[in-house]
N, C-alpha and C positions, 0 to 999 in steps of 0.2 A: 524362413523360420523367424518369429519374433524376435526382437531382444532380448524383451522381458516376458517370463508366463509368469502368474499368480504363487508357481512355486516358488522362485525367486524370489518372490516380497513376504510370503511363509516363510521362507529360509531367514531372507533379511529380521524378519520380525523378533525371531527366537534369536538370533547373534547380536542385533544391539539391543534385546532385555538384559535392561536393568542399566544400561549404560546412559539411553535417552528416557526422559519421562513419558511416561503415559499422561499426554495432557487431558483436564475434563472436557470436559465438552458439555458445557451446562445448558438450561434452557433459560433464554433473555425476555422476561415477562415486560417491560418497559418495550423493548422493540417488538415485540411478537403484537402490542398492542397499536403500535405508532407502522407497522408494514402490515397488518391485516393478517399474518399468516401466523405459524409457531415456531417462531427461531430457536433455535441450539446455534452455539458459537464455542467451534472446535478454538482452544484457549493455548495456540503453537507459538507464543510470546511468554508464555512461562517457560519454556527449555531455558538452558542455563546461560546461551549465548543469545537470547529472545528468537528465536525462529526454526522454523521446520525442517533449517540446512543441516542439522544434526545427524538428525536419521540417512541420510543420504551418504555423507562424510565419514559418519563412523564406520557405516555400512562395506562402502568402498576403501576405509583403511586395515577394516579387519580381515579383506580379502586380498589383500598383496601376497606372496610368498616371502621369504627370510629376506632374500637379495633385495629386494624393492623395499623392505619397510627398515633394513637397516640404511639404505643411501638416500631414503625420505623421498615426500612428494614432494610436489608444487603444484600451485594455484594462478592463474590470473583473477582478480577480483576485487570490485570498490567497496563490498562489501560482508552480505553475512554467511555468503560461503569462507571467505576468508578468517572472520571469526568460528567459525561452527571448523574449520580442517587445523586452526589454530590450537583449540581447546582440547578435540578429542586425538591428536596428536599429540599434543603434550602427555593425557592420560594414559595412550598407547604405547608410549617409547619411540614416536615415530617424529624424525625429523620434519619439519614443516618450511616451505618456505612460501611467500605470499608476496608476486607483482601487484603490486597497487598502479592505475594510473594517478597523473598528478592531482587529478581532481576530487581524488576522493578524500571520505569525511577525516579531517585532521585525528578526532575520537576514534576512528576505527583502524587508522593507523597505528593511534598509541595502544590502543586496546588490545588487536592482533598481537604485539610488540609483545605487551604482559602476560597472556597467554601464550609464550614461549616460542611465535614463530619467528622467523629470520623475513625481514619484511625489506622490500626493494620499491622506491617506486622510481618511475619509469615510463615515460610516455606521457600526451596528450591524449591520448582516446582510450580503450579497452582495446583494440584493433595492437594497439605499439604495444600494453601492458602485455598483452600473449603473444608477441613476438620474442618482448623478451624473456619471457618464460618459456617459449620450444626452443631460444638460445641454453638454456642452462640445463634442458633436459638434454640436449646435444654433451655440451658441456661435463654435466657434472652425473650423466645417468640420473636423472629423476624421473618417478616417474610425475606425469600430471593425472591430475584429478580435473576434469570437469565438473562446473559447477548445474550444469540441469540436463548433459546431454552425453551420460556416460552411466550403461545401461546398472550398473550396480549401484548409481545414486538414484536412480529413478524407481528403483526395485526399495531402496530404505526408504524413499519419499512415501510407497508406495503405504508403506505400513500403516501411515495414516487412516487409509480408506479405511482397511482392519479393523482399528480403536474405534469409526467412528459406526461404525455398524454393530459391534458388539456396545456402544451407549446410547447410543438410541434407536428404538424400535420401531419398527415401522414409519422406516422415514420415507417422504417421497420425493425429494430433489434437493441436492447437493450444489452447492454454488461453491466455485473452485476460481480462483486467481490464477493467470496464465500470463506469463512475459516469455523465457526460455522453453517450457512446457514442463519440466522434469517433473515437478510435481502435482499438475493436471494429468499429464500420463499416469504416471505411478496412482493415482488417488480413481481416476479414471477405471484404469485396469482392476485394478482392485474391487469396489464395489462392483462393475459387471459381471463378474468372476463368478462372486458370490449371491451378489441380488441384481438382476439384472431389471427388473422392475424400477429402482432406484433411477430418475431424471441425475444426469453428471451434466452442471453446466459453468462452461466457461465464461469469464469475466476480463474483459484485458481493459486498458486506458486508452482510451481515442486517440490519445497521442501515441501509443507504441501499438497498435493494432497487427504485429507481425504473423500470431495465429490465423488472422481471417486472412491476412495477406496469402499464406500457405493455402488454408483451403481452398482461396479462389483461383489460385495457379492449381492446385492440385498436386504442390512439390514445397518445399523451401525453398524460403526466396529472402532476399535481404529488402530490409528497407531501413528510411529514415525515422528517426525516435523523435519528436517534437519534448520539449520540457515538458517532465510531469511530477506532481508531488508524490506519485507511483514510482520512485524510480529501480525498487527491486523488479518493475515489470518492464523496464527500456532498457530492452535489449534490441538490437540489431535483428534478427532473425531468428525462428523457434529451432530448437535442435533437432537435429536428423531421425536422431533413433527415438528423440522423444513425441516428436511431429508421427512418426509409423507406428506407435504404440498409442496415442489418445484420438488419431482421427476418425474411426469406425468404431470410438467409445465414447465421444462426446457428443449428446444429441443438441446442442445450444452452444452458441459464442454470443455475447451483448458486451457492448462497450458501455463506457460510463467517462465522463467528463471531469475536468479538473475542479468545479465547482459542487460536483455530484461526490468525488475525492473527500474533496473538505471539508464539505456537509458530515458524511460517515466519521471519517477520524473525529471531530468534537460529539458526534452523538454518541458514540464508544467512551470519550469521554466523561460526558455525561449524566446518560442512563446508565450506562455499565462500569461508569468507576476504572475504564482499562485506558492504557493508552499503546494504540495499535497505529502502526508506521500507514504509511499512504498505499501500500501493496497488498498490506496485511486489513485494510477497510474496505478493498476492493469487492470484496461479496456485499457488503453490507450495502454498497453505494448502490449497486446493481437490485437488490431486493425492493431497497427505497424505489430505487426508481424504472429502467425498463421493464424490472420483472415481477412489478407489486401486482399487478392485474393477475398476469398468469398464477402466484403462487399463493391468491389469497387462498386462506383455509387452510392451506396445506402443511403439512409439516417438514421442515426447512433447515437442514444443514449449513451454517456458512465457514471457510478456515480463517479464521484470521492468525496470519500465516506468519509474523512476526509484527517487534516492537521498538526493533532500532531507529528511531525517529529523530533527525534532526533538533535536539533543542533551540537552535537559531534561527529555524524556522516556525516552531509553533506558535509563536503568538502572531505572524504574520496570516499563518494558517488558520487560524485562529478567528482573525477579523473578516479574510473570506468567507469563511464557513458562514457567518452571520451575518454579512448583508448579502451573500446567495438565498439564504434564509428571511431575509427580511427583518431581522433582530438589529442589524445596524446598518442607520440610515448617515447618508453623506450628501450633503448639500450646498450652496451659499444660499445667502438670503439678504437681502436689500432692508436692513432696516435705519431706522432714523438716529445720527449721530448726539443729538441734545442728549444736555443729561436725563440718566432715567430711561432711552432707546434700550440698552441693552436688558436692563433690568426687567423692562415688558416684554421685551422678544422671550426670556427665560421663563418668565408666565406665564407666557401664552403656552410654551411648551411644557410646563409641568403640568397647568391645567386637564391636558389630557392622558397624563399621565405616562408619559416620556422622559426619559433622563437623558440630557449632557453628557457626555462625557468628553468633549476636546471642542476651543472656538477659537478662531484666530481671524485678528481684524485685517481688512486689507484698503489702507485711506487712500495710497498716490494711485491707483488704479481701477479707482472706486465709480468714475465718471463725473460725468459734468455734474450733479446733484449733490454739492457743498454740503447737505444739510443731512445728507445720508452717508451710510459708511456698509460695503460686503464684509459680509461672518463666512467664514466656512467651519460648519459645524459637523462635528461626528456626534449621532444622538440614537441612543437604545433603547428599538422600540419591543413590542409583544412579537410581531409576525408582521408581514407583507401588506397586511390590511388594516393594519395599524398606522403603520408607514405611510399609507395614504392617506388614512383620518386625517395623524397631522401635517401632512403639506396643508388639506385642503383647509385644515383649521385654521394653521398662518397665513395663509391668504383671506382669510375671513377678516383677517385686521390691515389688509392690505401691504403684507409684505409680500415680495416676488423672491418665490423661491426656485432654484434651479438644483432637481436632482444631481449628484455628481455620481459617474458609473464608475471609476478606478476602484475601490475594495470589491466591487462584484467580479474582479478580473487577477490574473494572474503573469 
């Protein structure tokens, strides 16, 4: 027997109306032009705690019985399940409480905090934060809540599919973000249910590829998570119940790179004015790139699934995204220390219409050649082939320049 049927996420759908927003789901004329196909972008960073953990959360708190909602849940979580079981606990009357590991973001600590939960952190890993949280369900009768693999949050995720079939017609493939599964299952089930015509395809981050890892065992299986600016999708291993509810409903998995990450997060910025975390860009990364061939023409679903994005990392994110791009270049360059050297180096590069933006001289390690002095310059060009114009221009005045690859990398 399934976890979850279509009824279940019918049921879900009508118990948290009115509770979670029905997000838009508009169509992205700027992307639909720049990926060849018709994007819509399901817009699950406007909920109230920025993300699609809502529907799942509420879902699951509106089905405890007396006993359970008066001795509260718990959580393990570094993130926006733990805001999202936060919030709508508070609204419920439901006591909340939330294991953080150490490492999570200091803002989602305080934030959890303010929305009303009882927040513990604990551990190094998520592995220790849920130890000590099946300690306190021991302890104190709570119940826990999973966050993507406990079939009544996968049934609220699910509602998504719902919303996004009754806004747009006649759609032909759905691009879905996958770390735990909960809401590739639920979003999964959903359209098949109803249009099974509809492509459902997954998206995960080359560094946490745990979905493919499962279908290539044919089971759940654990693995290791590499850094990713994706980090609502590095998880350890996809959940059980969520893993036997999307595998015979999702016809496609493509990974997508940490460069391909950061590219998406600034063009969301961008063209669309939105600012969508590294998990929540994961479709868009994927459209751009493995999947622009297959899906030109077509009319194209992506979630962008939330918006809790590190502020301490965007403008790092930021400079990736742009020399992945070829908008900024990093180099040194060997020019001549007389006076006046630097002032022509800058010439030569305004000349074709490049801008500066960071030089730094470097004289005790410059080399034998007294009379010259290395720049390493940060300079913002058009695109990639701009980029090459001008090396190839300053070398036309006989400076040597040497690409530098660190902003391309993470």
């Amino acid at each position: 027997m399934e976890a979850v049927t279509i009824d279940d996420i019918r049921a879900a759908a009508s118990r948290i109306a009115g509770g979670v927003l029905v997000t838009p789901c508009t169509y992205a004329a700027a992307l639909s032009q720049l990926t060849g196909c018709e994007l819509y972008c399901k817009l699950e960073m406007l909920q109230r705690t920025g993300s699609f953990k809502e529907r799942g959360a509420r879902n699951a708190l509106l089905l405890l019985d007396e006993t359970s909602r008066h001795k509260g849940v718990i959580a393990a979580s570094a993130g926006n399940h733990a805001l999202a079981l936060a919030h709508h606990g508070a609204e419920l009357g439901i006591p909340v409480t939330v294991v953080m590991p150490s490492y999570a973001p200091l803002v989602k600590q305080v934030n959890s905090r303010k929305l009303g939960a009882r927040v513990i952190v604990s551990g190094n890993s998520f592995a220790e934060a849920r130890a000590k949280a099946d300690e306190l369900v021991e302890r104190e009768g709570l119940t826990y809540v999973h966050g993507y693999d406990d079939p009544a949050v996968i049934a609220g995720q699910g509602t998504l599919g719902l919303e996004l079939l009754e806004q747009v017609e006649n759609l032909d493939a759905v691009v879905v973000p996958v770390g735990g599964g909960g809401l590739l299952a639920g979003v999964a089930l959903a359209i098949k249910s109803v249009k099974p015509s509809v492509q459902v395809i997954a998206v995960e981050a080359a560094a946490a590829a745990g979905y493919s890892a499962a279908l290539a065992h044919g089971r759940v299986v654990p693995m290791h998570c590499g850094p990713t600016l994706a980090d609502g999708l590095a998880v350890s291993s996809v959940g059980r119940f969520a893993f036997q509810v999307a595998r015979d409903r999702v016809d496609q998995v493509v990974q997508v790179s940490e460069p391909q990450i950061a590219r998406a997060v600034v063009r969301l910025m961008e063209l669309e004015r939105s600012v969508v975390e590294g998990a929540g860009s994961a479709g868009l990364a994927a459209v751009c790139g493995p999947l622009q061939e297959q899906l030109a023409g077509k009319r194209v679903a992506i979630v962008l699934c939330g918006g809790n994005i590190d502020l301490l990392i965007v403008s790092r994110l930021i400079e990736v995204a742009l020399a992945s791009d070829g908008r900024l270049a990093r180099f040194s360059a060997v020019i001549s220390d007389r006076p006046g050297g630097l002032a022509q180096f800058a010439t030569a590069v305004a000349t074709i219409g490049a801008s500066i933006q960071q030089v730094e001289h470097e004289r005790i390690f410059a080399g034998p050649d007294m009379a010259a002095v290395t720049v390493r310059c940060t300079v913002e060009t058009r695109d990639r082939n701009h980029m090459q114009d001008l090396y190839q221009h300053l070398r036309s005045f006989g400076i040597v320049v040497t690409p530098l690859d660190d902003l391309a990398t993470i």
